[in-house]
LOSE-95878 format. One record per atom (N, C-alpha, C): residue in three letters; x, y, z. Coordinates in steps of 0.1 Angstrom, whole numbers, plus 2048, in hexadecimal, padded with zeros to 3 digits. Layout:
BEGIN
ALAXYZ...
***
This chain:
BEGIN
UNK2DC5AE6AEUNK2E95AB6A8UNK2ED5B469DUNK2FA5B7698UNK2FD5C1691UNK3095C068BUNK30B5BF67EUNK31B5B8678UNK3215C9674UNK32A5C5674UNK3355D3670UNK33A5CE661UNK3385DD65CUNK33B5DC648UNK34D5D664AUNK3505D163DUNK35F5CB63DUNK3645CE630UNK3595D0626UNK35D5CE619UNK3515D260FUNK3585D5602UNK34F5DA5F5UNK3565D95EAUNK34D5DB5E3UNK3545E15D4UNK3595EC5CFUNK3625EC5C4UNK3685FA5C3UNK3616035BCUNK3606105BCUNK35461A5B7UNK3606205AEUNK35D6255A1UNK36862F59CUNK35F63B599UNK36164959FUNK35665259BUNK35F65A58AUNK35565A586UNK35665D576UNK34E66E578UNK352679571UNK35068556CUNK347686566UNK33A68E564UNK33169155CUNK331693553UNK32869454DUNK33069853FUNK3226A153DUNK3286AD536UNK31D6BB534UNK31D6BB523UNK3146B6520UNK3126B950FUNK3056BF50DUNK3086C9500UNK2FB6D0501UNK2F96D44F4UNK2F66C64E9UNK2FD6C94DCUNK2EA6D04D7UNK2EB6D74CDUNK2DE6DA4C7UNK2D56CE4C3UNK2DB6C44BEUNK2D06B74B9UNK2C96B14C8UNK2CF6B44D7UNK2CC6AD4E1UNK2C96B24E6UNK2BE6C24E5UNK2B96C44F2UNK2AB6CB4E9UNK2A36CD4F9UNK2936D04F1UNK28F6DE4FCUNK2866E24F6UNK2856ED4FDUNK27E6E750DUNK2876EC519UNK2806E7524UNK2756E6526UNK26A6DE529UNK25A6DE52CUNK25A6DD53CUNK24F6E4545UNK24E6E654FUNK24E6D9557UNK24E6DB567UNK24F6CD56BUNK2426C5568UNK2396CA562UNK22F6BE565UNK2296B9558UNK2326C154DUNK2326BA53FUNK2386B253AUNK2326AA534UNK23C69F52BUNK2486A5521UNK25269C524UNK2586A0519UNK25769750BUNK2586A0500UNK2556974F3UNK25F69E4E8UNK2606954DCUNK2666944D5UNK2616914C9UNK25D69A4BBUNK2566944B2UNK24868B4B4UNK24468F4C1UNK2376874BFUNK23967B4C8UNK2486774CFUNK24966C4D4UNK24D6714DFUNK2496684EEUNK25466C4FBUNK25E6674FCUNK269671500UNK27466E501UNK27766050FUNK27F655506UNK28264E50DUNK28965351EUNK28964E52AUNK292654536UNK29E64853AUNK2A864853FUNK2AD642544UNK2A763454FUNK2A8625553UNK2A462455CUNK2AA625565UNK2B762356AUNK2BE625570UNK2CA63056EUNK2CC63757FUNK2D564657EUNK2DD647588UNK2ED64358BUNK2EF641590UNK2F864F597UNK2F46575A3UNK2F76685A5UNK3056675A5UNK31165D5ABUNK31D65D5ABUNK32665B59FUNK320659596UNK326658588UNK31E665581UNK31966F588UNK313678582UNK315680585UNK32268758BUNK32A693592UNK339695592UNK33A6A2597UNK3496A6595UNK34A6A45A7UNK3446A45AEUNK3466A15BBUNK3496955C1UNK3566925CCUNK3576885D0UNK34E6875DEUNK34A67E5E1UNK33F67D5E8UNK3486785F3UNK3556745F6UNK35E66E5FFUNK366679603UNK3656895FCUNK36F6955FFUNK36F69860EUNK37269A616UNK3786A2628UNK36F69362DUNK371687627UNK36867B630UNK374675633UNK375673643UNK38166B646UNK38565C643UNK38F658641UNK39264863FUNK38F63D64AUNK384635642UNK37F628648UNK37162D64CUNK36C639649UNK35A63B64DUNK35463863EUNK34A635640UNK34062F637UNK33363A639UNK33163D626UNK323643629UNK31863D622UNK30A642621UNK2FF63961CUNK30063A612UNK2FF631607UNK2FA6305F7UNK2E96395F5UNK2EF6405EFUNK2DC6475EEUNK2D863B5E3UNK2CA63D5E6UNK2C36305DFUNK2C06285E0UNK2CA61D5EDUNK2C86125EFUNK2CB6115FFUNK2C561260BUNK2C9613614UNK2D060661AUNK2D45FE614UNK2D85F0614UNK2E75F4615UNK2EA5FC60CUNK2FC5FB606UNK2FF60860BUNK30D60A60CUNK317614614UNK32161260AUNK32761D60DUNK339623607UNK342623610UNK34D61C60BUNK35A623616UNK36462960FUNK367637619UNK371640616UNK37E63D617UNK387643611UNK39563E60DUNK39D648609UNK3A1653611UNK3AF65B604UNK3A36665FFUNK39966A609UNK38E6725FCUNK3886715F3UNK3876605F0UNK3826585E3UNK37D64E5E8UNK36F64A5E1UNK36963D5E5UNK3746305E1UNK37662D5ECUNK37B61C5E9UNK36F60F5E9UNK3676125ECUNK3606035ECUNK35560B5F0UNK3495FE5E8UNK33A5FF5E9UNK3355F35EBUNK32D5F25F5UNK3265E45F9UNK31C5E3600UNK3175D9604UNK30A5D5608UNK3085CD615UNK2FF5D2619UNK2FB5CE627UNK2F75BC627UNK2EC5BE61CUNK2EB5B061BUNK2F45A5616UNK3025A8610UNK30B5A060AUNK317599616UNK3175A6622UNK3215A262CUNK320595630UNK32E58E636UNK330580636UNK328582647UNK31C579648UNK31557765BUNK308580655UNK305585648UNK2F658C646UNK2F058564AUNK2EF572644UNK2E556B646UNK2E7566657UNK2ED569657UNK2ED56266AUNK2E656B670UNK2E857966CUNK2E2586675UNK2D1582673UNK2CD57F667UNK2C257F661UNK2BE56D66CUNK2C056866EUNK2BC561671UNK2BB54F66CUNK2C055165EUNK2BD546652UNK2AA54A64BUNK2A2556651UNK29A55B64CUNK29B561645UNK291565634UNK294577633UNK29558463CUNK29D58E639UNK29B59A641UNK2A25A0638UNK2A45AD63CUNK2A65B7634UNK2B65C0640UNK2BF5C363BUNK2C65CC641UNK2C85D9639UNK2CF5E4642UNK2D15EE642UNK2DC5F6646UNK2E15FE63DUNK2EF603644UNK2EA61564EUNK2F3611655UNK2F161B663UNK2FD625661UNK2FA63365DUNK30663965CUNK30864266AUNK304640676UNK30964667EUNK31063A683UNK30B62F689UNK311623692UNK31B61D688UNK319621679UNK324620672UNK32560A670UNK31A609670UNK3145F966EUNK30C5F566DUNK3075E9665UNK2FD5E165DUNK2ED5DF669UNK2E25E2666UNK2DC5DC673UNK2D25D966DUNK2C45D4675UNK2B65D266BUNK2AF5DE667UNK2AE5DC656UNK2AA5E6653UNK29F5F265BUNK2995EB664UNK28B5F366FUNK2925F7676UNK29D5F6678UNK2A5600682UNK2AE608682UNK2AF60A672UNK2B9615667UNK2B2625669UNK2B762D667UNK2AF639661UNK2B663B652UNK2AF63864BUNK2B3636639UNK2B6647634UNK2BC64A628UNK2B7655624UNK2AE65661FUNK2AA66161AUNK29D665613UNK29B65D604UNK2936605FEUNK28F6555F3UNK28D6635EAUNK2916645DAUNK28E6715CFUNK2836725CBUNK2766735CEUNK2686705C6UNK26A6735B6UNK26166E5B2UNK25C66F5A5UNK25E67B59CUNK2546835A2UNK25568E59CUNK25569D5A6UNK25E69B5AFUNK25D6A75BFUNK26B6AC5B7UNK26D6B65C2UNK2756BE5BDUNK27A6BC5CEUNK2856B95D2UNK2876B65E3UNK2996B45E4UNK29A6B95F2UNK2AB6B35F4UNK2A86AE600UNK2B66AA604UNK2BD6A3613UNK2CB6A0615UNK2CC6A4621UNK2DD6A4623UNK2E3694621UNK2EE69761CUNK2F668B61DUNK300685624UNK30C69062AUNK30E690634UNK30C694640UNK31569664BUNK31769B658UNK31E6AA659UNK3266AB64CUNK32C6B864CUNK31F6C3648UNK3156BC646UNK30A6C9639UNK3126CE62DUNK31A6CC62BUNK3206CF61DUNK3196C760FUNK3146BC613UNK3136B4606UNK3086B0609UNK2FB6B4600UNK2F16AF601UNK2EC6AC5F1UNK2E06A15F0UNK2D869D5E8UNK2CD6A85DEUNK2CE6A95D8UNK2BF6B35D0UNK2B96A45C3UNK2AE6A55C7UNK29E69A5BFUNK29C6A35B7UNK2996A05AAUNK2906A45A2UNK288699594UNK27F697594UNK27A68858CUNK28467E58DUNK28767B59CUNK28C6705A1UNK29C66E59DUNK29C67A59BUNK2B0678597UNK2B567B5A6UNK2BD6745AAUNK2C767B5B7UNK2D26815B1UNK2D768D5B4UNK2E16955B0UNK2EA69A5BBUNK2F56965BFUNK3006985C6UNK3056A55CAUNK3026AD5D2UNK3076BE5D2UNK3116BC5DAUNK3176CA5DAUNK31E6D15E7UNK3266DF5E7UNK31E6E35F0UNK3216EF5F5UNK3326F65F9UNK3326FF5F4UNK3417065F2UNK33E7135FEUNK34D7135FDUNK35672360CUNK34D71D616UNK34C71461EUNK34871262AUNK33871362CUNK33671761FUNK323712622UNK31E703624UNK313704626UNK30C6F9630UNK2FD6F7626UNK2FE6EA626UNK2EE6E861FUNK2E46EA62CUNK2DB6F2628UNK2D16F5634UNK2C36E762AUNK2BE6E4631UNK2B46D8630UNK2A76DE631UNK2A46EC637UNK29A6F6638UNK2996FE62FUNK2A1700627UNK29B708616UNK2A1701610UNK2AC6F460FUNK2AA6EB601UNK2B86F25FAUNK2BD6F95FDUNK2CA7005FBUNK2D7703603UNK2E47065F9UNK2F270C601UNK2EC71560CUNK2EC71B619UNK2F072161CUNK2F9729629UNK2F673562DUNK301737639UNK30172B649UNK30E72964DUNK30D71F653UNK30872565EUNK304731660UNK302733670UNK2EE73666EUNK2E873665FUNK2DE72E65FUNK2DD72065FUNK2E2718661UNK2DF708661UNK2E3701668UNK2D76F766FUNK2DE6EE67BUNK2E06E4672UNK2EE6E5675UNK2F66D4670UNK2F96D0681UNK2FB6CA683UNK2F86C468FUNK2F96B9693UNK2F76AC68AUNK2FA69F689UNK30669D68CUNK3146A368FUNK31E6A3697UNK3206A36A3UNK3176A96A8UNK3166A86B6UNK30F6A36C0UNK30869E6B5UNK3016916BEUNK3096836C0UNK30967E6CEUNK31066D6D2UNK3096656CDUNK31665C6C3UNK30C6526BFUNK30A6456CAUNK30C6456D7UNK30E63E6DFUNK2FF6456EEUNK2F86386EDUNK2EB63E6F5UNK2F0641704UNK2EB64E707UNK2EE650714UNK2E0653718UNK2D965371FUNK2CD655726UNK2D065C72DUNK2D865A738UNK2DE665743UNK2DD67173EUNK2E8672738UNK2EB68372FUNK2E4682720UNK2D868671FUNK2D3689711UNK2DA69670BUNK2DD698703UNK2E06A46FBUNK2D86AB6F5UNK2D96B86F8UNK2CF6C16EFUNK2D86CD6EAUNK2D26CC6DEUNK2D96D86D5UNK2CB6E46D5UNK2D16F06D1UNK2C87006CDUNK2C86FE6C1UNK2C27026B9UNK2C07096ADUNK2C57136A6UNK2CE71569DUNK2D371F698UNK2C972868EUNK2BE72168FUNK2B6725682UNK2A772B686UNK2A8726696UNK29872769AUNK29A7286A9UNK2957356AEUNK2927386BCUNK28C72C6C2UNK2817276BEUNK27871C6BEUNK27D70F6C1UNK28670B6B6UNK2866FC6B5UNK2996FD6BFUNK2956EC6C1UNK2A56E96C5UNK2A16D86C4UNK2AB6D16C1UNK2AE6C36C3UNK2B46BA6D0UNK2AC6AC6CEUNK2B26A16D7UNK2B969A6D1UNK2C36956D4UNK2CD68D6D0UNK2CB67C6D9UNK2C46736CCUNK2C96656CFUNK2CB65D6C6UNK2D26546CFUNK2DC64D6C7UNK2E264F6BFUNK2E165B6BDUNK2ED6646B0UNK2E666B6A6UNK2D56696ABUNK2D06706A1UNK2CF6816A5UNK2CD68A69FUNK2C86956A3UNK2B76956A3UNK2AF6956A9UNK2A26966A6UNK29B6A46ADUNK2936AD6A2UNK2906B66A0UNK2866BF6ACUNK2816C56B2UNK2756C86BCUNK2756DA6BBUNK26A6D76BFUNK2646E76BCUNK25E6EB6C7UNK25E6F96CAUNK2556FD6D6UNK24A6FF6D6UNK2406FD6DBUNK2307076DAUNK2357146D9UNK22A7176D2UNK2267246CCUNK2277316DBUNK2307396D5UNK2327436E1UNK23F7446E7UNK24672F6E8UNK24F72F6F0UNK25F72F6E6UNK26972E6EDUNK27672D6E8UNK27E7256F2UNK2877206EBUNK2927136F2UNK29871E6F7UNK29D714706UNK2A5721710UNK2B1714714UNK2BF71B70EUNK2C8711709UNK2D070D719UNK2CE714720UNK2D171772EUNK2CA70C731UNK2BB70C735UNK2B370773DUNK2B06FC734UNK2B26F7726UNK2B06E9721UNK2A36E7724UNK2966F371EUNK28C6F171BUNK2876F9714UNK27A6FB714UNK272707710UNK26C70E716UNK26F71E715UNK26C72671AUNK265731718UNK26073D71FUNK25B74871BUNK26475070FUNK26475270AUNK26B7606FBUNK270766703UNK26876E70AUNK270778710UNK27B77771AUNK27D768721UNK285761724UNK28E75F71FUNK290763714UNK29C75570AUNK2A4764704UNK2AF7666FEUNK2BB76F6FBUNK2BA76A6F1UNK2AD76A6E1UNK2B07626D8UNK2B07736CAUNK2BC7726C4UNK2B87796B8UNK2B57756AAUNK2B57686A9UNK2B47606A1UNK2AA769692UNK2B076D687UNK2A376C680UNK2A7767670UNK2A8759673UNK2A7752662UNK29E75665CUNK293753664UNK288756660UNK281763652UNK28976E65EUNK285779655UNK28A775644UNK29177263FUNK29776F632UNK28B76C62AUNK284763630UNK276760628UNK27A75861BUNK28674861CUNK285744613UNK282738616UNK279736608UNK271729606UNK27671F5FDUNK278711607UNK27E707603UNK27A7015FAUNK2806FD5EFUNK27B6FA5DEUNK2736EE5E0UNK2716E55EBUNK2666DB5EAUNK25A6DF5EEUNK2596EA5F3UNK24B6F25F4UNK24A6FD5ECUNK2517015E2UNK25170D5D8UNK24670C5C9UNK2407105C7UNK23D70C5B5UNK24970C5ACUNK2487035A3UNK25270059FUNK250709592UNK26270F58FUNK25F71A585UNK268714578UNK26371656CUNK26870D560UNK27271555DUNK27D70D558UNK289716550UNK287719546UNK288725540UNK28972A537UNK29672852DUNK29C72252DUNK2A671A527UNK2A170E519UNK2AA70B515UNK2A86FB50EUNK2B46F0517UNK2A86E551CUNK2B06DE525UNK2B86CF51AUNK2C46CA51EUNK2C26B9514UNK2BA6B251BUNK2B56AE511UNK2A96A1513UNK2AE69451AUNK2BC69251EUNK2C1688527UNK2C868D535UNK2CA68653EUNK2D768B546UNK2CD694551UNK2DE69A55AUNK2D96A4563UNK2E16B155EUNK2DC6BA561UNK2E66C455FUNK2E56D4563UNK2EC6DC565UNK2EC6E6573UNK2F36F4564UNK2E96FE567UNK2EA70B55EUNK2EA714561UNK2F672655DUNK2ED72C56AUNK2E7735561UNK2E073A564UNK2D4747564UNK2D474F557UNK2CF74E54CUNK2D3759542UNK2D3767549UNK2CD76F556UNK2CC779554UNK2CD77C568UNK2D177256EUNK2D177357DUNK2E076F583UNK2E377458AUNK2EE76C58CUNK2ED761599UNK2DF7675A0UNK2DE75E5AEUNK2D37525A9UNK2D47515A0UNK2C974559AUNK2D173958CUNK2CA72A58CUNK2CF726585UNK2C471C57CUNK2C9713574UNK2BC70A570UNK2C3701570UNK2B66F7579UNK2BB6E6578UNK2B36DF56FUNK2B86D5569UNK2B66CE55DUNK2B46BE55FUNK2AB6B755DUNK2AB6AB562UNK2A26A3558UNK2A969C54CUNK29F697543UNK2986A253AUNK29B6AA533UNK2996B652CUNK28E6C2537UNK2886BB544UNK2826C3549UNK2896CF556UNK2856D954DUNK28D6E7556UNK2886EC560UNK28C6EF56CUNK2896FE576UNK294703577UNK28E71157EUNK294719581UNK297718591UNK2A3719599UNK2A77195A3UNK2AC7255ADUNK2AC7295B3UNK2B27375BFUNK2BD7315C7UNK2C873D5C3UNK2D273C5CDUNK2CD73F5DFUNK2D47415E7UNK2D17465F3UNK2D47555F1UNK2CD75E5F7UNK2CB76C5F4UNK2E07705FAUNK2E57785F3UNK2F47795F5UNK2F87705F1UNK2F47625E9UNK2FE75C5E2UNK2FE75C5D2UNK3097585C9UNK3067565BEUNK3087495B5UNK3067475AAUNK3047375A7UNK31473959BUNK31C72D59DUNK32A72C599UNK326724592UNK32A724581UNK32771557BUNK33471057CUNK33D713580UNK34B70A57DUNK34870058AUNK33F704594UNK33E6F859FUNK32F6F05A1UNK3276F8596UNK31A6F7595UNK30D6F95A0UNK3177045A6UNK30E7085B7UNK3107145BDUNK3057185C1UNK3067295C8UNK3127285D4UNK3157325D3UNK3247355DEUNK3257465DFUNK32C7455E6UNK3327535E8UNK33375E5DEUNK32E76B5D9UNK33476F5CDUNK33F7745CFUNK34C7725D6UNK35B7755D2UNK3617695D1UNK35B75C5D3UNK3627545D0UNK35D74B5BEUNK3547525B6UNK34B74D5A8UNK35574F5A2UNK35C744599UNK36374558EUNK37273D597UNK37173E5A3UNK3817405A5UNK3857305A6
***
């Protein structure tokens, strides 16, 4: 059984606020130092809520009446309205939760492909911010708007001129590197006709599409997806020129993490660019600094706080 969302509460997203006064910042300490203050640790926030922590509307090119997931709580959803969140609410609050549940405990979950409440064991949740990782994940379906973790902050991005969050290096980049793809998969099961998508990023890999998921597959070693024949095949078989690869960039959750050379504030989140690069920036999270990489041909815009095009920086 499965209830359909009806209702929430109203969200108002509020503007960051960028202060960077001398009394409130300390010299950044690396990620795996404490930060301190006269001998004492700096208190942290306990709660941080990423939607009241951005200039981005998280509801922008999202059509009216779709609902997306609350990062954080895979329980609660948003609904879009006019390009602005109208309502936030909860799975478990809907009027028939307790009937779905049985008059037992149980747990629900909101489903953002089937676009409705179900048991949580049958949700695919988003990802969770660890502790102290350094990690992203897409947020929507367009790849435009994804998540970046750092000591457990979720921070709200998105990508500008038609780039694409790639989920393979953890950054903006060209859309004809990255499978976004979750569009084209049915969210309605067909077994008859499975879908399979190619790879824009990997001779190798291509996806099955169920129930609306995209799910990921790779070839043995040697072979390549032959988009024709909807398998795997010999290389020398396959018409593939694909080479992301060559770029040789390494996605910041497997990178060493490099300290900013900056002074970060000791509160907040906050996005810097480069004293001395233009394709690099420093992210700031709780006084602790890194250093970040654009994608190679992009450059980092602070008026939008994200690497883009360099003829479109400043504009």
């Amino acid at each position: 059984m499965k209830c359909l969302i009806n209702g929430g509460l109203l969200l108002v997203l509020l503007m960051a606020h960028r202060i960077w006064a001398d009394e409130d910042v300390v010299v950044a300490p690396g990620p795996d130092e404490d930060l301190e203050v006269e001998g004492e640790v700096v208190e942290k926030e306990d709660k941080y809520d990423m939607y009241k922590n951005t200039q981005i509307d998280v509801c922008n090119n999202v059509a009216d009446g779709v609902f997306l997931p609350y990062v954080g709580n895979c329980s609660m959803y948003i609904e879009c309205e006019n390009n602005t969140i109208k309502d936030i609410g909860s799975c478990m609050e809907l009027e028939g939760a307790k009937e779905m549940c049985g008059g037992a405990p149980c747990e629900l979950g909101y489903d953002p492909v089937l676009q409705l409440c179900n048991y949580l064991s049958e949700v695919q949740c988003l990802p969770e911010c660890e502790s102290l990782r350094l990690s992203s994940f897409c947020y929507d379906n367009t790849c435009t708007k994804y998540v970046l973790c750092y000591y457990g902050k979720p921070v709200l991005r998105q990508c500008q001129d038609g780039l694409q969050y790639n989920n393979v290096t953890d950054r903006c980049d060209f859309p004809e590197y990255v499978d976004c793809v979750a569009n084209d998969c049915s969210a309605t099961f067909q077994p008859e006709d499975i879908i399979y998508l190619a790879s824009k990023a990997s001779c190798s890999k291509y996806f099955v599409c169920s129930d609306g998921y995209p799910w990921e597959q790779e070839c043995a070693p040697g072979l390549a997806y032959n988009p024709e024949g909807k398998y795997c095949d010999f290389a020398k078989n396959v018409d593939c020129k694909i080479d992301a690869a060559a770029r040789n960039i390494v996605p910041y959750s497997r990178s060493p993490l490099r300290r900013a050379d900056i002074e970060c504030p000791r509160a907040g989140v906050h996005f810097y660019p480069h004293k001395s690069r233009r394709d690099a920036y420093y992210y700031c999270v709780e006084g602790h600094g890194v250093t970040l990489d654009c994608t190679p041909g992009l450059h980092y815009d602070p008026k939008v706080e994200e690497c883009r095009r360099p003829e479109y920086v400043g504009a």
